[in-house]
N, C-alpha and C positions, 0 to 999 in steps of 0.2 A: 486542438481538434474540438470541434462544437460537438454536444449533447449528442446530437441526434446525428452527427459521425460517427460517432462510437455504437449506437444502437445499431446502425444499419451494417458496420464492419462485422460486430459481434451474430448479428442475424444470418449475415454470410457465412460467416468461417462454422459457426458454431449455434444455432437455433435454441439449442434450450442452457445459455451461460448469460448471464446477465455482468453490467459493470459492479454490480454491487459486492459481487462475489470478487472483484480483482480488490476493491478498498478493504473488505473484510480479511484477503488473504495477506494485505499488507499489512494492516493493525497488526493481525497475531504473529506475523513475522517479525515485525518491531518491537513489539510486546515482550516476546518469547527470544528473541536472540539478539537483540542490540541495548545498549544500555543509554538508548538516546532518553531525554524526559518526557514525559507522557503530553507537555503543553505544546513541544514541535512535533511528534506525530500528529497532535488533532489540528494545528495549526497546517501541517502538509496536508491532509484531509479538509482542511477548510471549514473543520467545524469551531463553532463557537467554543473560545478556551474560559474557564473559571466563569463567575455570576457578575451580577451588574457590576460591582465594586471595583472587579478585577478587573474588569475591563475599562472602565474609567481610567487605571492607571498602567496598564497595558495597552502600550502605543506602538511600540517596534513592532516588523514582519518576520524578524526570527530569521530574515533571507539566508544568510548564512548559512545557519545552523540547520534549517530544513536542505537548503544543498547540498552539504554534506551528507543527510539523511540520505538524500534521492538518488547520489552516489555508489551510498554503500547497497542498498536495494538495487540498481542497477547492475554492478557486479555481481549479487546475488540471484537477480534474474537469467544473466549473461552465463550465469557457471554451466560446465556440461552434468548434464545428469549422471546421476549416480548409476550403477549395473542395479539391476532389479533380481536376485535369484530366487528361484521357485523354493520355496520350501515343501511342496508337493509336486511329484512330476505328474507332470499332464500327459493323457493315454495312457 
């Protein structure tokens, strides 16, 4: 899906969420509950991993191993929510 499909889906369903908020919510979900390495989370975000050097001798796409990432965050997106209970009754 191009850039500017996802702006205009997100504008529909939802007017004030931005895409940066879903890559932010993944980071801390990777971060915080999976014990994947920090170089295929930013490589599945597509950001630059390590400095010059690193990358010199950083050739592979990790394909793999980000698959599996996008697996387990999938099921993780798929799950049914939790019950929410009040800790204060309302009225």
């Amino acid at each position: 899906m191009s850039d500017m499909g996802i702006r205009i889906l997100l504008r529909e369903l939802r007017p004030n969420i931005t895409k940066h908020g879903f890559r932010s919510s993944f980071r801390d979900w990777a971060a915080e509950t999976t014990a994947f390495p920090n170089h295929v989370v930013e490589m599945a975000l597509a950001h630059a991993v390590g400095d010059a050097v690193e990358a010199a001798y950083r050739r592979g796409d990790l394909l793999e191993k980000r698959r599996k990432l996008m697996e387990v965050w999938a099921a993780y997106c798929e799950r049914k929510p939790a019950e929410v209970v009040p800790l204060i009754r309302q009225g």
